[in-house]
C-alpha positions in Angstrom: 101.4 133.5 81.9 97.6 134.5 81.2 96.7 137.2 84.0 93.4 136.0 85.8 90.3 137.0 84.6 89.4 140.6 84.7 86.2 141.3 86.9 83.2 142.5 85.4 79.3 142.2 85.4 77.2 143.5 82.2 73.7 142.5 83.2 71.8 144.8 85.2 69.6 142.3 87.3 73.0 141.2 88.0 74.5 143.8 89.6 71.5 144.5 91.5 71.7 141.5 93.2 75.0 142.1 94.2 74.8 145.7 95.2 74.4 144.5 99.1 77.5 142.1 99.1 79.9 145.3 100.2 83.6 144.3 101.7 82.2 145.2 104.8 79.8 142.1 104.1 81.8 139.5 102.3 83.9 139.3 105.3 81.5 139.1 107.4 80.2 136.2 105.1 83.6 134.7 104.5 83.9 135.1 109.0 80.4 133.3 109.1 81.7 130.4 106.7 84.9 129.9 109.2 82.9 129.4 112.2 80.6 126.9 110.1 83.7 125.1 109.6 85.4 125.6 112.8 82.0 123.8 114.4 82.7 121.2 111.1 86.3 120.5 112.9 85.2 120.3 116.4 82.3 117.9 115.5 85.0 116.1 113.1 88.1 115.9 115.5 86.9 115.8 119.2 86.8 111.8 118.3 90.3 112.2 118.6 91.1 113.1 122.2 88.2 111.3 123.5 89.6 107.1 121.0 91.5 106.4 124.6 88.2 106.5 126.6 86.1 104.7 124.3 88.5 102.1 123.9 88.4 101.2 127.2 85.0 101.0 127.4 84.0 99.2 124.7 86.9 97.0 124.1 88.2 97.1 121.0 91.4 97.2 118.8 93.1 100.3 117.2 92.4 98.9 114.1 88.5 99.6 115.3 89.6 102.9 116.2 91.1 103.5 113.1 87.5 102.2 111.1 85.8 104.7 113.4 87.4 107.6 112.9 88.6 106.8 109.2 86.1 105.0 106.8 82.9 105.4 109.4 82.9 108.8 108.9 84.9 109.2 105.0 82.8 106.0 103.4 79.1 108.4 102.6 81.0 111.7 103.6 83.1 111.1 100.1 79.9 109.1 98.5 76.7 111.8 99.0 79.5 114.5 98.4 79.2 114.8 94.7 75.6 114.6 94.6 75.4 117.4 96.8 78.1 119.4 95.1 75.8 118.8 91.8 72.7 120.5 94.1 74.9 123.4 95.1 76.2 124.2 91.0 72.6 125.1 90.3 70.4 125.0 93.5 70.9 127.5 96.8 74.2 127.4 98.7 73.9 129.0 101.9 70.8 126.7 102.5 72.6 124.1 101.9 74.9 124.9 104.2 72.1 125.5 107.1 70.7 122.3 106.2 74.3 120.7 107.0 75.2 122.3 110.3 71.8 121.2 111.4 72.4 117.6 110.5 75.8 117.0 111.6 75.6 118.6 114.6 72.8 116.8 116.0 74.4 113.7 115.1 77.4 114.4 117.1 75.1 115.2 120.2 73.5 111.6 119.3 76.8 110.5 119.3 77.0 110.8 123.5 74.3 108.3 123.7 75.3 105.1 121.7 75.3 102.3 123.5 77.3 100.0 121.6 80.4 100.4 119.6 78.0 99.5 116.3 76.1 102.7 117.5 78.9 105.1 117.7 79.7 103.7 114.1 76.2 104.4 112.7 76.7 107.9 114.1 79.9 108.6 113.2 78.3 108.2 109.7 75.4 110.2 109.9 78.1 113.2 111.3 79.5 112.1 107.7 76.7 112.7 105.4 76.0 116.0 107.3 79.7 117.4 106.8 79.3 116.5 103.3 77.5 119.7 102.5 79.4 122.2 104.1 83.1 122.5 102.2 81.9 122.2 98.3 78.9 124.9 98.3 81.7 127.0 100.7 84.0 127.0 98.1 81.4 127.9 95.5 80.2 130.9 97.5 84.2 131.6 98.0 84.8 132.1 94.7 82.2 134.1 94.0 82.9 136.5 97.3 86.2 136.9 96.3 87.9 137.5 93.3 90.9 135.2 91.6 93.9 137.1 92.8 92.6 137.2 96.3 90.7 133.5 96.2 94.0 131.6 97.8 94.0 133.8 100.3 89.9 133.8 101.1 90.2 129.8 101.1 93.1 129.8 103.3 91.3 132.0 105.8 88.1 129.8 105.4 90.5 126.3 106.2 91.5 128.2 109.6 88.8 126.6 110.8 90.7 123.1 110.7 93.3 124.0 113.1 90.9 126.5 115.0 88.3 123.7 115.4 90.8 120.6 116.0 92.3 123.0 118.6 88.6 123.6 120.3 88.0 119.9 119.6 91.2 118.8 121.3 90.9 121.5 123.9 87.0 120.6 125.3 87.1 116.7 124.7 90.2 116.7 126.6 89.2 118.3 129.9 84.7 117.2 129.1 86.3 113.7 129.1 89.0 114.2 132.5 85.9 116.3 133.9 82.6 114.4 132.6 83.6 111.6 130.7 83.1 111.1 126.7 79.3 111.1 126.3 79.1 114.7 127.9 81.7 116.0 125.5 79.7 114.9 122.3 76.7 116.0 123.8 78.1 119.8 124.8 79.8 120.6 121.5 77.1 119.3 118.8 74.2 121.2 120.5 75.2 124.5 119.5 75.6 123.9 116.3 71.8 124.0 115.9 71.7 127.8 116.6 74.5 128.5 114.0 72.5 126.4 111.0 69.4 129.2 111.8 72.2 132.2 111.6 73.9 131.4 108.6 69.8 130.5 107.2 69.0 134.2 108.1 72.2 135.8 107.3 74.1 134.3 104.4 73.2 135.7 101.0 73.7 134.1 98.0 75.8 136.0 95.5 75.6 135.7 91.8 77.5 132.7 90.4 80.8 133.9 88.4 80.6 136.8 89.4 84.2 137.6 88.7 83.6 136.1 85.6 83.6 137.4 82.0 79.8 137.5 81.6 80.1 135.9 78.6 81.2 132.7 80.5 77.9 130.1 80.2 76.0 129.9 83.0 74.8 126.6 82.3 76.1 123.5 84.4 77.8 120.9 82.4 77.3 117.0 82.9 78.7 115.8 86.1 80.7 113.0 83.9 82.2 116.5 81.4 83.6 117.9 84.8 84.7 114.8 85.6 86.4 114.1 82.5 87.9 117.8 81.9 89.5 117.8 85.2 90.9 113.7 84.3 92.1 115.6 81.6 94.2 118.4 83.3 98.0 116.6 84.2 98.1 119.4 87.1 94.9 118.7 88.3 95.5 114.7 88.8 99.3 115.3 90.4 97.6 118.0 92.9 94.7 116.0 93.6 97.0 112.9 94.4 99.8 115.0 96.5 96.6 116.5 98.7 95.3 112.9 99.2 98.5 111.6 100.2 99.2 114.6 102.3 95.6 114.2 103.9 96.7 110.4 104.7 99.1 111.0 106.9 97.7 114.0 108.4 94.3 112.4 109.4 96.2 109.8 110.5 98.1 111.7 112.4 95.3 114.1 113.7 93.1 110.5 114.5 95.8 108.9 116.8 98.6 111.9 118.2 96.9 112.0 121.4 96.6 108.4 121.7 100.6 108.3 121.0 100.9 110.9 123.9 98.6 109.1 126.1 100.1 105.9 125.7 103.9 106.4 125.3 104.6 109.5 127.3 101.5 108.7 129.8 99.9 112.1 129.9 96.4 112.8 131.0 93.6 113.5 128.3 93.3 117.0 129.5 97.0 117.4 129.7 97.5 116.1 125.8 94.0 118.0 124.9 95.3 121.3 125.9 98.5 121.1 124.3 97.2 120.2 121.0 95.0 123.0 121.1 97.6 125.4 121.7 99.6 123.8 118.3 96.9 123.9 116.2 95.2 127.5 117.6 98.9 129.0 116.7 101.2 126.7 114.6 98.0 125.8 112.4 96.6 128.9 111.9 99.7 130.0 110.6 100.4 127.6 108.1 97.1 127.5 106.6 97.1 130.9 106.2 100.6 131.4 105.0 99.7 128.8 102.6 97.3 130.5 100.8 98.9 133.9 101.2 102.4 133.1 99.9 100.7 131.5 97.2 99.1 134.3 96.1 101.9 136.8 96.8 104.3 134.4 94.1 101.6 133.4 92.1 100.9 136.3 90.6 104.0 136.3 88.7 104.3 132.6 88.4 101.1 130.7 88.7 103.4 127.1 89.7 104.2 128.8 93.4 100.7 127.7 94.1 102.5 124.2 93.8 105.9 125.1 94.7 104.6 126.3 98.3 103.1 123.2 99.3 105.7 121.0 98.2 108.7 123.0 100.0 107.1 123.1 102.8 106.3 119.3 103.5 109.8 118.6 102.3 110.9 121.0 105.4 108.0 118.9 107.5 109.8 115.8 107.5 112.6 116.2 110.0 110.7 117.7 112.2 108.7 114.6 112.6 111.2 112.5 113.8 111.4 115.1 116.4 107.7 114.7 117.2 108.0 111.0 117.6 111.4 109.8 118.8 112.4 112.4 121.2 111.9 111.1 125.3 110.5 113.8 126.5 107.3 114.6 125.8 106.9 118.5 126.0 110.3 118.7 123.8 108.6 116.6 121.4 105.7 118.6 121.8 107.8 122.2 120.6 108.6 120.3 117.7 104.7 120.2 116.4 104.8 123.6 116.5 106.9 124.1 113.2 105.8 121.0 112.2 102.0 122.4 112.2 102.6 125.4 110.8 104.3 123.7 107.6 101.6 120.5 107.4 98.9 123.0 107.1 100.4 124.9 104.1 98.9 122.8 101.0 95.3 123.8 101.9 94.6 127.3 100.9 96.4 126.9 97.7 95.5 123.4 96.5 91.5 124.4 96.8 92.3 127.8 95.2 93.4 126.2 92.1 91.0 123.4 91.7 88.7 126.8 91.7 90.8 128.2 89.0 91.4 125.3 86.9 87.0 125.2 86.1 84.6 127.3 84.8 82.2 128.8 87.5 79.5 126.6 86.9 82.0 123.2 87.8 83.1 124.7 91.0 81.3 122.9 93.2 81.5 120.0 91.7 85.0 120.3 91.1 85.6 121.1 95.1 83.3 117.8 96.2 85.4 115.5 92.9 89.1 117.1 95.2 87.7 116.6 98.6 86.0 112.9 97.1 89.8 111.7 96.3 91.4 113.7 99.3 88.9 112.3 101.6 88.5 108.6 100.7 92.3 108.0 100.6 93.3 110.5 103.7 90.3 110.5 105.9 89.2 107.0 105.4 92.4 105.0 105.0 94.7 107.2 106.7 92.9 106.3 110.1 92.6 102.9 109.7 96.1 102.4 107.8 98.0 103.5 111.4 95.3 101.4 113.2 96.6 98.4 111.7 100.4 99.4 111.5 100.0 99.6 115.5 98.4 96.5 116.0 100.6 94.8 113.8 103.6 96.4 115.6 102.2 95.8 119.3 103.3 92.6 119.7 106.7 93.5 119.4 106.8 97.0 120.9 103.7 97.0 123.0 102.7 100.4 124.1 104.8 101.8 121.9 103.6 100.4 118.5 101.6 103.5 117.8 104.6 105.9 118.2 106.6 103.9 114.7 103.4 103.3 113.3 102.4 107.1 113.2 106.2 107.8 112.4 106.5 105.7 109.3 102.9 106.7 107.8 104.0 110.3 108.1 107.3 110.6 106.7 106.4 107.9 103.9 103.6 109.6 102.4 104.7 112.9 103.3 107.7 112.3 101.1 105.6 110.6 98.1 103.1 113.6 98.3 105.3 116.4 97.5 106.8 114.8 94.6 103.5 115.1 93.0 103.3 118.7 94.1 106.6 119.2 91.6 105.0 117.3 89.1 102.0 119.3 89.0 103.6 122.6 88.9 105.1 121.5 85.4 102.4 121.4 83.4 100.0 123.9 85.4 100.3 126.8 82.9 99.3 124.6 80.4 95.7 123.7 82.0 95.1 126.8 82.8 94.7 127.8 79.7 93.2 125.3 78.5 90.1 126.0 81.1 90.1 129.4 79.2 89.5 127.6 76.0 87.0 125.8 77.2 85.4 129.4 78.2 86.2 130.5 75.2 84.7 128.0 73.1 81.6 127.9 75.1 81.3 131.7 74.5 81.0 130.8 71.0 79.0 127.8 70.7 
């Protein structure tokens, strides 16, 4: 196994401009960057807990639902991602970043006043093409925080801000909506967002690209379509990237419609389901994502395929505890089984975003981050919605209220069983890649 890179700087204006980035300050920074994507979660997954209400009012089928939540929102977050990827490998991060809170958070406070199911939908999108620029330049700046042996953990750490913000989501759509109703909750938790895009503006610095880098690494950014076609090229790359979509399919799918199942089936209030969730995903998720990316550290040093292994282990331990979730009568039972199953679903973050970091050369990073989230988003967030729309409405004639309970049950255990067979694939030849990447380094070095 090659041992990561060793860190180093040899240029002097370098090292200048990192002087200021102490470890008091790159936690802070890496803090800063999980609130960002705390409020990316809240704006993201409050649609959730409030699909019940807006069903009602506007009339319209899950498979509706599922387009709002799924390919509304994925369709330009997946397409403007790359571009903006390209604008973070060479152009300023963090105010990039600002630029995005801004934008998506005052979409979702636009979100409150639609009038018409056709304006929720043109929202939904514009909260889209605003999230698209927070999680590729964050991974960039990541990477460049942190060095290698410590990057699964950083990126774990930053993904907290899933569960943290599907909790909050969860948490203040439930009760906005049993309190206010569904406009009001948009409304409250996109306005702050505003304030946060000026303090990561003011207080985010950018740090010098590769910095744990050899410095003779090229600083030049390659061709989108090279980046594209290196990481093509990589066996590990394509298994991984496949596993985490597959993985994402069920989970957004899961994430879109659990408290419509709990609503519906077990006949729970929104606040009721709301607060619940949040408690799962504030404790259960937390854990996972972190433990994700810290196992995968702790065994990867001294075999990089645990970054592989971890993630695949632990959705293969996921599965029973779905039926658990979804079969069992009574409702809060049902409920103590999402708290394992939590903590294991949230396990293939940290370390499948670490080694799409590791498996470029600093100046792909970016782009390689938007290329993963591209394939994990189209196929999980877009179609894993509207795939258990469908599934329920094709099932409700035959088990009524009930439809969404199988539907979510199949779509979970199917894909979460395909997914970690390519998590074992990609471990095999993940040794390999890597060092091919280095020759890549190497052999821009030289040219």
């Amino acid at each position: 196994m090659t041992a990561p890179p060793t860190p180093s700087r040899s240029a002097d204006a370098d090292a200048a401009t990192d002087a200021s980035l102490s470890t008091g300050y790159t936690r802070y920074a890496l803090a800063l960057l999980v609130v960002v994507y705390v409020f990316n979660f809240i704006d993201r997954s409050i649609l959730s807990i409030l699909l019940e209400s807006i069903k009602q009012e506007f009339q319209v089928s899950d498979t509706w639902l599922g387009f709002l939540h799924g390919i509304a929102f994925a369709a330009l977050y997946t397409t403007v991602g790359i571009p903006i990827a390209r604008w973070s490998d060479r152009g300023s991060r963090t105010s990039i970043i600002s630029l995005a809170v801004f934008v998506w958070s005052g979409m979702t406070a636009i979100t409150g006043f639609a009038q018409s199911f056709v304006h929720l939908v043109l929202a939904r999108i514009g909260v889209g093409i605003g999230e698209a620029g927070c999680s590729p330049p964050a991974h960039s700046l990541i990477s460049d925080y942190f060095p290698p042996e410590r990057r699964a953990t950083a990126l774990a750490i930053y993904s907290m801000g899933i569960p943290i913000g599907s909790g909050l989501g969860f948490l203040l759509g439930g009760w906005l909506d049993e309190w206010f109703d569904w406009r009001t909750a948009f409304i409250v938790v996109g306005a702050p967002g505003i304030a946060l895009a000026l303090l990561v503006k003011l207080t985010l610095k950018e740090p010098v690209r590769g910095r744990w880098d050899p410095p003779s690494v090229t600083r030049e950014q390659p061709p989108a379509g090279d980046v594209m076609r290196f990481m093509a090229g990589l066996p590990s790359f394509r298994h991984m990237a496949v596993a985490a979509a597959l993985h994402a399919f069920y989970g957004y799918g899961a994430l879109a419609f659990n408290a419509v199942f709990f609503r519906r089936s077990h006949e729970m209030g929104s606040g009721e389901v709301g607060s619940w969730l949040a408690l799962i995903s504030f404790t259960a998720g937390v854990t996972g994502t972190f433990l994700g990316g810290y196992l995968s550290d702790r065994l990867g040093s001294r075999d990089y395929r645990w970054y592989m292994w971890i993630p695949a282990y632990a959705t293969l331990i996921y599965i029973p505890f779905a039926f658990g979730v979804y079969l069992w009568p009574d409702p809060h039972i049902a409920l103590v089984f999402a708290f394992p199953a939590s903590v294991l679903g949230g396990m293939y973050l940290g370390p499948t975003f670490a080694m799409t970091q590791s498996l470029v050369t600093p100046m792909m990073r970016a782009t390689a981050s938007a290329v993963l989230l591209f394939i994990i988003n189209m196929i999980g967030l877009g179609l894993g919605p509207q795939g258990v729309g469908i599934l329920s409405d094709l099932l409700a004639p035959s088990l009524d209220v009930h439809s969404m309970r199988y539907a979510l049950l199949a779509t979970v255990t199917v894909f979460a069983a395909w997914s970690l067979t390519h998590y074992f694939l990609a471990a095999r030849t993940l040794r390999e890649d890597l060092e091919a990447k280095e020759r890549l380094e190497a052999s821009s070095t030289s040219a």
